[in-house]
FIFI-359722 format. One record per residue (C-alpha): residue in one letter; x, y, z. Coordinates in Angstrom, 1 decimal, m for minus. Layout:
BEGIN
<site><code>A</code><px>X</px><py>Y</py><pz>Z</pz></site>
...
//
This chain:
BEGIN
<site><code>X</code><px>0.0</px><py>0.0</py><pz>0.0</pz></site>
<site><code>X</code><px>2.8</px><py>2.4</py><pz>0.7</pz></site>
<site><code>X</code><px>3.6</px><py>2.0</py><pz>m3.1</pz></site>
<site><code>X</code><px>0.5</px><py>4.4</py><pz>m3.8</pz></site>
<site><code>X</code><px>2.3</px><py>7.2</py><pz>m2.5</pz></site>
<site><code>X</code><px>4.8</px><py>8.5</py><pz>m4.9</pz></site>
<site><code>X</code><px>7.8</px><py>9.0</py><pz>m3.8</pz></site>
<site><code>X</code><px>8.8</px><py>13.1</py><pz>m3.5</pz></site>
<site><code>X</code><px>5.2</px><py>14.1</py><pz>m3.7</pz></site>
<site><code>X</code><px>3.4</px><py>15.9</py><pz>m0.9</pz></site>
<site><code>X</code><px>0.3</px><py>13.7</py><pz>0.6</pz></site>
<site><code>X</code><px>m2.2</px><py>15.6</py><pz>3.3</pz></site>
<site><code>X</code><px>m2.5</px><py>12.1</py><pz>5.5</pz></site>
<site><code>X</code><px>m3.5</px><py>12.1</py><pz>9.4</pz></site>
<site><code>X</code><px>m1.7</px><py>11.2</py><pz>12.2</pz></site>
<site><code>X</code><px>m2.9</px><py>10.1</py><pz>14.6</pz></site>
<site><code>X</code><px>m0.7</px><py>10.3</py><pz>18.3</pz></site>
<site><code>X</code><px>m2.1</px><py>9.0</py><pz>21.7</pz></site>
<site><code>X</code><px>m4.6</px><py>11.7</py><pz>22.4</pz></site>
<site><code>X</code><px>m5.0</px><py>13.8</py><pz>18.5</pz></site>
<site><code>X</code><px>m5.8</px><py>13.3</py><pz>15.4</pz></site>
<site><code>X</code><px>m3.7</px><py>16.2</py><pz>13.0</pz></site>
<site><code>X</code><px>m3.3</px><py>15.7</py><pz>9.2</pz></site>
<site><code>X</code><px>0.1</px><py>16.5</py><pz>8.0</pz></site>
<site><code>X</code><px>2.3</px><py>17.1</py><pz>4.9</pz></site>
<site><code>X</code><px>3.8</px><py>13.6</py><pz>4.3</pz></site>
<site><code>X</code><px>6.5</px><py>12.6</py><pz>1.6</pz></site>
<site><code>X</code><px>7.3</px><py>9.0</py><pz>0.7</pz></site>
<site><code>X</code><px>11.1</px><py>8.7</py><pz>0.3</pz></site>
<site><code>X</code><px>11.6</px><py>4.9</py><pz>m0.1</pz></site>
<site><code>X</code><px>10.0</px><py>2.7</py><pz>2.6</pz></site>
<site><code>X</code><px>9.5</px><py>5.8</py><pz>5.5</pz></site>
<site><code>X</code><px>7.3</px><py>9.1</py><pz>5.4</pz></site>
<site><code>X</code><px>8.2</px><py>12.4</py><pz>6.3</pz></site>
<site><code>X</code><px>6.7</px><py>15.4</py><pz>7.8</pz></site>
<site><code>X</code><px>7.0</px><py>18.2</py><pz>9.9</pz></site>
<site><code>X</code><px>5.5</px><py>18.9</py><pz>13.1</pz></site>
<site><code>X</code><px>4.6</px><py>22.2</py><pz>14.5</pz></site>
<site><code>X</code><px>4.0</px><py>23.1</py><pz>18.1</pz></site>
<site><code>X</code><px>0.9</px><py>21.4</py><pz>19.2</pz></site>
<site><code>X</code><px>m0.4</px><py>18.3</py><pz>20.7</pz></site>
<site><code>X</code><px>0.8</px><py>16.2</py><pz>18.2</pz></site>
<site><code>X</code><px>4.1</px><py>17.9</py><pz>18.7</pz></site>
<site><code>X</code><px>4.2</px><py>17.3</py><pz>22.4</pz></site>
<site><code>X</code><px>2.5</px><py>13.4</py><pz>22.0</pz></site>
<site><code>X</code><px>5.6</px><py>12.3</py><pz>19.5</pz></site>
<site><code>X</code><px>7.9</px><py>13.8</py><pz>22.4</pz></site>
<site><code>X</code><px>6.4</px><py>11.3</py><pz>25.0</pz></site>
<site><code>X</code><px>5.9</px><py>8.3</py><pz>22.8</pz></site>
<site><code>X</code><px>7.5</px><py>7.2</py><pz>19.3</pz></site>
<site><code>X</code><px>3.9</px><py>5.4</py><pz>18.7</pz></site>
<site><code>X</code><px>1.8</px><py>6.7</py><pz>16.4</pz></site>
<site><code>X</code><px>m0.3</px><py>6.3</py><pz>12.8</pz></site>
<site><code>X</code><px>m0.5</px><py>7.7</py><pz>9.6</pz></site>
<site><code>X</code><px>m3.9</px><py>7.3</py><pz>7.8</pz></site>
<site><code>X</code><px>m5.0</px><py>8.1</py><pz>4.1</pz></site>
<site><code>X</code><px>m8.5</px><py>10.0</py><pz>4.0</pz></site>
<site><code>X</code><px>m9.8</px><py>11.7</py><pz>0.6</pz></site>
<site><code>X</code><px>m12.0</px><py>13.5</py><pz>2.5</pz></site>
<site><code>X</code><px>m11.0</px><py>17.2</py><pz>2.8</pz></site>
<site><code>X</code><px>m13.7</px><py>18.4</py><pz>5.8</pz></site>
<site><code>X</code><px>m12.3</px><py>15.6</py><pz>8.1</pz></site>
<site><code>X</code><px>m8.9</px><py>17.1</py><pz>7.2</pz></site>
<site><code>X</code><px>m9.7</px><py>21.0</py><pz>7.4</pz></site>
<site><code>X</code><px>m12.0</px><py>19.8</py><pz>10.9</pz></site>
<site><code>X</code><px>m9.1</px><py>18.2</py><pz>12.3</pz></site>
<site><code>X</code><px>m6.6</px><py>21.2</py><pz>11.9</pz></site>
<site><code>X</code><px>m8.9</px><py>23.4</py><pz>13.2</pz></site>
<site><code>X</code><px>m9.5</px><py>21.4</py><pz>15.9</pz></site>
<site><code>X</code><px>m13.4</px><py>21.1</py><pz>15.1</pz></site>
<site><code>X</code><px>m16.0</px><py>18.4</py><pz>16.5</pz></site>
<site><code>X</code><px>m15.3</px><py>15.0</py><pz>14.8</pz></site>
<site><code>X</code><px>m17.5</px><py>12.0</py><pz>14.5</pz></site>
<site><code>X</code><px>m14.8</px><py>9.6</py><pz>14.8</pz></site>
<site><code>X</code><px>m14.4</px><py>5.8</py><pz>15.9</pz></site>
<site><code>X</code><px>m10.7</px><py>5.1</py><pz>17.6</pz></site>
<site><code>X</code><px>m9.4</px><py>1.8</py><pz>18.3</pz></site>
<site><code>X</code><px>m6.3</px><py>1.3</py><pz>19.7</pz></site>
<site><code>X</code><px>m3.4</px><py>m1.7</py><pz>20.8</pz></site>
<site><code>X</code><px>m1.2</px><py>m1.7</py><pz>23.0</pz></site>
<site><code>X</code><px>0.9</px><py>1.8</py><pz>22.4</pz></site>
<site><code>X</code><px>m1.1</px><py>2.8</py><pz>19.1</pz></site>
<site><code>X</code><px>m4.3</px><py>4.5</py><pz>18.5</pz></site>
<site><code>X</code><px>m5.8</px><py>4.7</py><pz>15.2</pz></site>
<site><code>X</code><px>m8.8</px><py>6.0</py><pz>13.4</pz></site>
<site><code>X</code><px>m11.7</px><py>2.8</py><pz>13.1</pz></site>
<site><code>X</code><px>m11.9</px><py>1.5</py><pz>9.2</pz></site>
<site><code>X</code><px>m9.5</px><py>3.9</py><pz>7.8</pz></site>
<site><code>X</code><px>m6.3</px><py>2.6</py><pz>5.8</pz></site>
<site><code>X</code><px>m3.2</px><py>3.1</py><pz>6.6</pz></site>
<site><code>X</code><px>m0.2</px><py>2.4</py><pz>8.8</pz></site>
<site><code>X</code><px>0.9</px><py>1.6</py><pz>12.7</pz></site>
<site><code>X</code><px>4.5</px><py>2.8</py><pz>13.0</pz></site>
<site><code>X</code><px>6.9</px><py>4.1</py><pz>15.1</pz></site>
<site><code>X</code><px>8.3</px><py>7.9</py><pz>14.4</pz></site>
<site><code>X</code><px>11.6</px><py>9.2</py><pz>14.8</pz></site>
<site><code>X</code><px>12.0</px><py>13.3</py><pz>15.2</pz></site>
<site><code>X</code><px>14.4</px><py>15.6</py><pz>15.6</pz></site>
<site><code>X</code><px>14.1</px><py>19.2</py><pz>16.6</pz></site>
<site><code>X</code><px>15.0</px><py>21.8</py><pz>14.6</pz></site>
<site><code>X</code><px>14.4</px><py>25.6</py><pz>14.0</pz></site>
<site><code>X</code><px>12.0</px><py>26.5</py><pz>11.5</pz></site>
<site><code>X</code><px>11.8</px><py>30.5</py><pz>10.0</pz></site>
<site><code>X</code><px>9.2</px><py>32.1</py><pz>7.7</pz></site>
<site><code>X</code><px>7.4</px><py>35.1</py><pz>7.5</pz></site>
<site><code>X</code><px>5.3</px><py>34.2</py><pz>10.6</pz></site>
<site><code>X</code><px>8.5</px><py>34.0</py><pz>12.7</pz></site>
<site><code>X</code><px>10.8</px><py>31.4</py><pz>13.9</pz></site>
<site><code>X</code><px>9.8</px><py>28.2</py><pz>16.2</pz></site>
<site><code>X</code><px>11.0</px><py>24.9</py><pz>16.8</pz></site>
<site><code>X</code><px>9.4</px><py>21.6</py><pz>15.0</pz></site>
<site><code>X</code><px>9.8</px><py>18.5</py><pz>15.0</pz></site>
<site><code>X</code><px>11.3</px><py>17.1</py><pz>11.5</pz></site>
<site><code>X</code><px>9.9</px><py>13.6</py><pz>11.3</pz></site>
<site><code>X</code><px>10.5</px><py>10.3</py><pz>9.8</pz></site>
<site><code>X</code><px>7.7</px><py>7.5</py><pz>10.3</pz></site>
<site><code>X</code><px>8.5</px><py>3.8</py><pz>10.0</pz></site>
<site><code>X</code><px>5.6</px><py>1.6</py><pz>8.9</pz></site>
<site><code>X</code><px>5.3</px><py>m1.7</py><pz>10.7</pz></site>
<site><code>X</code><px>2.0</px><py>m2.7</py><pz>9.8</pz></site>
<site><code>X</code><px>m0.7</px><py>m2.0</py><pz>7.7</pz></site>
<site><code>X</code><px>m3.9</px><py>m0.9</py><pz>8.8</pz></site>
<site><code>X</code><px>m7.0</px><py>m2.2</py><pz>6.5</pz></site>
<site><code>X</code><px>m9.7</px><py>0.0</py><pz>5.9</pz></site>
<site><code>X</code><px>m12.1</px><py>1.7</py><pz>3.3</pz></site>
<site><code>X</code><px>m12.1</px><py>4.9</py><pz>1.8</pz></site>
<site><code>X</code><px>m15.9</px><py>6.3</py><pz>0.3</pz></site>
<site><code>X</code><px>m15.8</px><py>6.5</py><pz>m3.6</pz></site>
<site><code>X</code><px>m15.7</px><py>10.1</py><pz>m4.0</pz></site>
<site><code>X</code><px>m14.6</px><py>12.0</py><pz>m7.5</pz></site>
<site><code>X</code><px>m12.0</px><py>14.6</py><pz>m7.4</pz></site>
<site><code>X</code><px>m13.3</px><py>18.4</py><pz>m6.9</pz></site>
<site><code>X</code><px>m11.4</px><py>21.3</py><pz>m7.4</pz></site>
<site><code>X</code><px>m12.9</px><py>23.1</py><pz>m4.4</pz></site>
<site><code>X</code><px>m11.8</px><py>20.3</py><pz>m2.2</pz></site>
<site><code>X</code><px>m8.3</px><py>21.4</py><pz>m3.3</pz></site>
<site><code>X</code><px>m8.8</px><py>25.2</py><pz>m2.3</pz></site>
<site><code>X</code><px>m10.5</px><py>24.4</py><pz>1.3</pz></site>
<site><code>X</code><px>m7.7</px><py>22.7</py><pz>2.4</pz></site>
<site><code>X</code><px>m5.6</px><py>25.3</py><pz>1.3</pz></site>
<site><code>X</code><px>m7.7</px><py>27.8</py><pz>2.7</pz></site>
<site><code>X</code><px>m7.3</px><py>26.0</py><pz>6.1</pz></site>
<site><code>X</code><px>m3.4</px><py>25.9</py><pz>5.7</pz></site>
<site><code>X</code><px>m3.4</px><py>29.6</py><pz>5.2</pz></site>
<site><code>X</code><px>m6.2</px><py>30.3</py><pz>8.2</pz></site>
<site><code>X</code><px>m4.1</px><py>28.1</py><pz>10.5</pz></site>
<site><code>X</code><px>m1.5</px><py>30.1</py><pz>10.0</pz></site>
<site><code>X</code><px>m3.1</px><py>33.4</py><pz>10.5</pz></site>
<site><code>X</code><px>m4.2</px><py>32.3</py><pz>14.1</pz></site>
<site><code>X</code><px>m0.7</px><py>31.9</py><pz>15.3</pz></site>
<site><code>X</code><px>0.2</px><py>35.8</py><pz>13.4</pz></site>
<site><code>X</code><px>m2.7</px><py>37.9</py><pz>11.5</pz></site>
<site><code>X</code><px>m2.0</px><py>39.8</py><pz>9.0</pz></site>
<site><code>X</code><px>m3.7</px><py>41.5</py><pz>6.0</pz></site>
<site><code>X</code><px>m1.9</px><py>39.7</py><pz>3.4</pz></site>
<site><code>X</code><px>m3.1</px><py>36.4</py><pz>4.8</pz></site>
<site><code>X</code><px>m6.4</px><py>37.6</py><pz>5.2</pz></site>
<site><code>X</code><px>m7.0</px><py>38.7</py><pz>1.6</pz></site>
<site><code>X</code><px>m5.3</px><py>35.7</py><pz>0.2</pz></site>
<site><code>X</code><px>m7.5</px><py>33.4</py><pz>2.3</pz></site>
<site><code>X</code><px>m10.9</px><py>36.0</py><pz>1.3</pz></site>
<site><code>X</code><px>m9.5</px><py>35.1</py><pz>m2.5</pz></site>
<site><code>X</code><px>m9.2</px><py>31.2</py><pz>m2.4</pz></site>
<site><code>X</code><px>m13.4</px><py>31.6</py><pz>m0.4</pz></site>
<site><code>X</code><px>m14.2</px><py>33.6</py><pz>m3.6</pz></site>
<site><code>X</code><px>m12.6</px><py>30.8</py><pz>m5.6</pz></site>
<site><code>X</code><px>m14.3</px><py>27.8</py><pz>m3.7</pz></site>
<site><code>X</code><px>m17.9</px><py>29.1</py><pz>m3.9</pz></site>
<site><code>X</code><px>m17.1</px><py>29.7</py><pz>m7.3</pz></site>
<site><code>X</code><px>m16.3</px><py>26.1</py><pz>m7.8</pz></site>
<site><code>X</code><px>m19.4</px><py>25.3</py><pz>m6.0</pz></site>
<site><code>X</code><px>m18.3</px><py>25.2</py><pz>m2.4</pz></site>
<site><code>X</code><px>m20.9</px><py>25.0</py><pz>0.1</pz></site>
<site><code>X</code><px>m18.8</px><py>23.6</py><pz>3.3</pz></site>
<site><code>X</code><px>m19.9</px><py>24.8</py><pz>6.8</pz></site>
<site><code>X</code><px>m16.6</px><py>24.3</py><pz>7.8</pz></site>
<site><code>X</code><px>m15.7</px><py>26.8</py><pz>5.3</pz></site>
<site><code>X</code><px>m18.2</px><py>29.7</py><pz>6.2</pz></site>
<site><code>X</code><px>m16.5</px><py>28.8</py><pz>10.1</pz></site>
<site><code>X</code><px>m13.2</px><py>29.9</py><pz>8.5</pz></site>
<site><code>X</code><px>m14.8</px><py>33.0</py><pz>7.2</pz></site>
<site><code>X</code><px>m16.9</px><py>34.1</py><pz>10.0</pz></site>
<site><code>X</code><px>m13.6</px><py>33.9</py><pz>12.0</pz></site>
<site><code>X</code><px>m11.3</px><py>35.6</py><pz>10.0</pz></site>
<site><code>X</code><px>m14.9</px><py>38.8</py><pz>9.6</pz></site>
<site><code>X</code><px>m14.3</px><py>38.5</py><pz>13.3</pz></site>
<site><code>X</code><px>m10.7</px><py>38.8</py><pz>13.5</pz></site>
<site><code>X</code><px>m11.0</px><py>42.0</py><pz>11.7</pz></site>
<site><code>X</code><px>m13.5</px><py>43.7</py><pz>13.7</pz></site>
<site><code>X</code><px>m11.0</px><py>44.3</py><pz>16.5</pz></site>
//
């Protein structure tokens, strides 16, 4: 399964640690994935234990919900060490991080560069869905909005205000979507 991840590519998967669920930029390099981990739970969970999964999803609400840390209808099982998302392919692994110091225009933090190691595959189902382009500009939408939490700006705003133009266009109608909105309106009333 691992296979239908091309190598060099950027995948949005979720990992899941011992108490969150966070999807995450992973690339394929041979038999391991990597990503990088902000500050968060996540970030804090991978510190205490190596235990974690990664799970494929082509459903782009679960993965804009989860980053925003919004309500999830979710069924977890879990053995031993792991935890993992009920009926969802994917992988039980063990991760290995480093910390490093990350700089952008938001400013500079620590993350944690990671590498996962798959041990076992996780069987599952994903629903037969086709591709939509608005799918594509949620999620980026939610990239962008997570990043103006942690610093506002105007240029983030308006960038984010263009891609919600852009997804209604394509015939967006996610609630998850009009959340974003509504908090970035509010985020510029004060």
């Amino acid at each position: 399964m691992l296979n239908l991840l091309r190598e060099g590519q950027v995948y949005e998967l979720l990992l899941v640690s011992k108490s969150n669920l966070t999807p995450v930029g992973v690339v394929r390099r041979g038999r391991r994935l990597h990503f990088r981990l902000f500050p968060g739970k996540s970030f804090r969970d991978l510190l205490e234990s190596s235990y974690a999964a990664i799970q494929i999803t082509n459903d782009p609400e679960l993965l804009v919900r989860s980053a925003l840390n919004l309500e999830l209808n979710l069924k977890f099982e879990s053995e031993g060490e792991y935890r993992w998302v009920s009926n969802m392919p994917g992988w039980l692994g063990e991760v290995q991080c480093s910390r490093k110091i990350w700089e952008d225009e938001i400013g500079t933090t620590e993350v944690l560069e990671c590498e996962f190691v798959p041990k076992r595959e996780l069987p599952g189902e994903i629903p037969l869905r086709p591709f939509s382009r608005a799918d594509c500009i949620i999620i980026e939408m939610a990239v962008l909005f997570t990043r103006y939490l942690v610093k506002p700006g105007d240029k983030t705003r308006a960038k984010i205000l263009e891609l919600y133009k852009l997804y209604r266009h394509l015939g967006g109608t996610s609630e998850t979507a009009e959340y974003i909105l509504a908090h970035l309106t509010k985020g510029s009333q004060k």
